[in-house]
N, C-alpha and C positions, 0 to 999 in steps of 0.2 A: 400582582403576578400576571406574566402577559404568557399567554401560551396556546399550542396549537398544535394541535390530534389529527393524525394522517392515517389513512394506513402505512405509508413509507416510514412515520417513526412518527415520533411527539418532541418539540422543543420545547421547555418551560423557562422563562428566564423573571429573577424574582430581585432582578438591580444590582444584585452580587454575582453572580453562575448563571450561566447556559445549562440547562441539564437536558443531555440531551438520549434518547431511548429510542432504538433501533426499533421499525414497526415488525409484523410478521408477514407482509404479502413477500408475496415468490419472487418479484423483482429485488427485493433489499438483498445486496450480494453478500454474501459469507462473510466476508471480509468484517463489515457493520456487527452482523447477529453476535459473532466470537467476542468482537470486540465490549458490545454490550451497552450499559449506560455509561456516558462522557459527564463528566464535570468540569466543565470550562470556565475558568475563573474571570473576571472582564477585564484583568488587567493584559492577560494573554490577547484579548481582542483585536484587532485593527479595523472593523468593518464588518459593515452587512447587505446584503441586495437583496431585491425581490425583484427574478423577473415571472413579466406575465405572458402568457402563450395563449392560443386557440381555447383548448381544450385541458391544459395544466401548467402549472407555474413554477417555479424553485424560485426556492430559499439558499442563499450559498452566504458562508460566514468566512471570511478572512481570519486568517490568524497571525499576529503581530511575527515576522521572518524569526526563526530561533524556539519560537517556544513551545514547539508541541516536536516530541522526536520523533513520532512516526511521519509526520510528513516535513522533517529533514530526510528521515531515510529513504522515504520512495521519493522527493525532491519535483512533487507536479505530474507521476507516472499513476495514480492510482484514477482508474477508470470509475465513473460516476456512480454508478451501482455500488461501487465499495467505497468510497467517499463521505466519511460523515460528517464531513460539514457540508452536505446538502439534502436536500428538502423538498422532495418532490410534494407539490399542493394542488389541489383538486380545485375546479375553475369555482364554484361556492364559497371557496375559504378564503380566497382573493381579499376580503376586508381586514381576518385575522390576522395572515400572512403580512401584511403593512401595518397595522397594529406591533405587531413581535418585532416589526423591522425596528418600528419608530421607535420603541420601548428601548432597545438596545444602545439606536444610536443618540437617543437624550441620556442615557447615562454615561457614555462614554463622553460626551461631552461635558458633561456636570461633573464627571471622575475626573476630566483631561487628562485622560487616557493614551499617550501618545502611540503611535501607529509604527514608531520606528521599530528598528529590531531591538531582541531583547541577547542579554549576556548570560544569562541561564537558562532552564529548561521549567517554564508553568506549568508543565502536563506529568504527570509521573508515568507515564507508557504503558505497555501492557501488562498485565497481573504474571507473576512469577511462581512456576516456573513454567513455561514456554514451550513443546515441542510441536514441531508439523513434520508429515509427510507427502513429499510431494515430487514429480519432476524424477531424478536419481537417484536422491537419496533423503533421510530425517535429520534434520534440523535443531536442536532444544540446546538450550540457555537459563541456566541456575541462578542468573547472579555473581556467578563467580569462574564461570568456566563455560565455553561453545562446546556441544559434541555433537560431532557427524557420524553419521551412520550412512550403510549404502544398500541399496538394492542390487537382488542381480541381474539388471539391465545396466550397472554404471560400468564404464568403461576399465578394464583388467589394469591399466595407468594407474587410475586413481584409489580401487578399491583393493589394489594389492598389502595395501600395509596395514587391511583393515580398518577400524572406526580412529576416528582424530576428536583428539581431546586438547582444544585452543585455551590456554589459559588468558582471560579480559585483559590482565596486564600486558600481553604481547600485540594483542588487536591495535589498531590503531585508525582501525576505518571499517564502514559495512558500504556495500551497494546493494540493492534489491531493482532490479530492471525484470520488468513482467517481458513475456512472450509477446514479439508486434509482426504482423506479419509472418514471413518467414524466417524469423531470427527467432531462435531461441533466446529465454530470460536465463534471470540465473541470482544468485542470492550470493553474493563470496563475504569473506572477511578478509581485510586489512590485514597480513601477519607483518612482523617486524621479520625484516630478515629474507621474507619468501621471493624467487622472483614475479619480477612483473611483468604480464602479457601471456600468461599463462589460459590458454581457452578452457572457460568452463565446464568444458566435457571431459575437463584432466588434471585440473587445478583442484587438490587433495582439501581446499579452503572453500572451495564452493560447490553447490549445488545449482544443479541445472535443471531450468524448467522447460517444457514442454508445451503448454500454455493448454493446461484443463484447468480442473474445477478450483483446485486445492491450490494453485499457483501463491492466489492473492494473499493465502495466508501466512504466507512465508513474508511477508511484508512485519506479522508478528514480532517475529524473533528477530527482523532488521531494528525493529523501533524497541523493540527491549536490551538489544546491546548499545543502540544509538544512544539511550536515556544514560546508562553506565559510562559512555565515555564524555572527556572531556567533553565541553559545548566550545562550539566552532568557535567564539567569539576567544577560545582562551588564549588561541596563539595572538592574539591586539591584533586582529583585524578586524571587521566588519561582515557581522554573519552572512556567507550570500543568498540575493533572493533565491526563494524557491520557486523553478519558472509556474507557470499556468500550466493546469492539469492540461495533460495534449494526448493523443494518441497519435506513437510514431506508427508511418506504414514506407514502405521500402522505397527505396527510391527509382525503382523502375522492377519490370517483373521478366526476369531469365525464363524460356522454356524449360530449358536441363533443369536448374535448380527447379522448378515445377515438380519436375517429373520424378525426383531424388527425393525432393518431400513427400509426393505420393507413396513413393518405395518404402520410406520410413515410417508413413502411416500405417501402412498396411504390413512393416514390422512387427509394429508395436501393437497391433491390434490381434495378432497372431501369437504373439508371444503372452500377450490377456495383459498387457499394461494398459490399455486403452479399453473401456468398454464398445458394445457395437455402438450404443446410443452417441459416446464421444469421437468414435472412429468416424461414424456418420456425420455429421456437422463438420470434422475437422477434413473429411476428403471434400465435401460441399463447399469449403471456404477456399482451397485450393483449385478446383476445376472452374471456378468462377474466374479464374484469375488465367486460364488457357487458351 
């Protein structure tokens, strides 16, 4: 058994599975904690690195393209804090941490374990049944059916017909894009049938995020429908990579649009969807940018 106790979490890997258990310090993001203990099988694997830093190190695990559906779904978008295939390591553990590395990568060799992608799904995604709120409106997924619900900040558009009840059979896709900058995120489904190009703040299929606390957990209910549909590989092609975790930020910064997101902040913190604590950091990110 090779294994290694952080506060950021514990990885135990015992030649079969990675098990891996979210720690409790205040950096490990929501996202992690909900999620829980991971069971990652080796053949799901493709890799593993240690890098070393100053003062702390990570652990980051590859996973063979295909086989884990939460990260088809969020597809390289999930911020390192919510990321659990990483490992923050304390400069001490530095010997562990390359032990756990080594351990992993002689059994995938002694498995030949190939790195290609896979054509089904080795992770069985998040425990069912599924709801978050976050953004516009809640989210939840049964296994057999999407339902949205809406707050009353969603747009009179989308929340006029009331709550939507998507049946899995008609989905045929999810996106889950967090909040970058100043673009808002948004969680939609796939419908057969719906138009496309529909913006998230009207689109009766998605939910729109705002980018607080509860955003990443909407990543959930992405990777709980994701595991339900077909695997990319069904239609004979070639599952595509999932790019490298990145964070997008805009591509150049407008005054107006500045000043219009201020207005909205200070909508939303008046109408009590924002607390002061979130209102504060969220006008702080934007006046930096003036």
């Amino acid at each position: 058994m090779a294994e290694i106790i952080q506060k950021d979490g514990t990885w135990a890997f015992d030649g079969d599975a990675l098990r891996i258990t979210p720690g409790r310090d205040k950096n490990v993001g929501l996202l992690r904690r909900e999620l829980g203990e991971l069971v990652v099988p080796l053949g799901a694997l493709a890799g593993i690195s240690f890098e070393q830093g100053r003062k702390s190190g990570r652990l980051r695990l590859r996973l063979r393209d295909g086989a884990d559906p939460l990260l088809q779904a969020t597809a390289g978008r999930l911020a390192e804090a919510h990321d659990p295939y990483q490992l923050a390591v304390e400069s001490d553990r530095y010997g562990v941490a390359e032990y756990v590395s080594d351990e992993v990568r002689n059994a995938l060799l002694l498995d030949g374990v190939s790195p290609d992608p896979v054509t089904e799904y080795l992770l069985p995604g998040p425990s069912l049944p599924v709801s978050v709120s976050a953004g516009d409106g809640t989210a939840g997924f049964d296994g057999e059916r999407v339902r949205l619900e809406w707050n009353w900040k969603t747009e009179d558009a989308k929340a006029s017909a009331g709550p939507r009840t998507i049946p899995l059979a008609d989905i045929t896709g999810v996106e889950w894009q967090p909040a970058a900058g100043l673009e808002n995120g948004h969680l939609r489904f796939l419908v057969r049938g719906a138009p496309a190009g529909v913006p998230p703040k009207y689109d009766p299929n998605a939910v729109e995020l705002w980018g607080f606390k509860k955003d990443p957990l909407m990543a959930l209910v992405a990777a709980a429908v994701q595991a339900r549909l077909p695997h990319p590989s069904a239609a004979g092609t070639d599952v595509p990579e999932i790019p490298s975790q990145r964070v997008t930020e805009p591509a150049g910064d407008d005054h107006d649009v500045l000043l219009r997101r201020l207005r909205e902040l200070g909508e939303l913190h008046r109408d009590g969807v924002l607390t002061d604590e979130e209102f504060t950091l969220a006008k702080q990110a934007v006046l930096k940018r003036l």
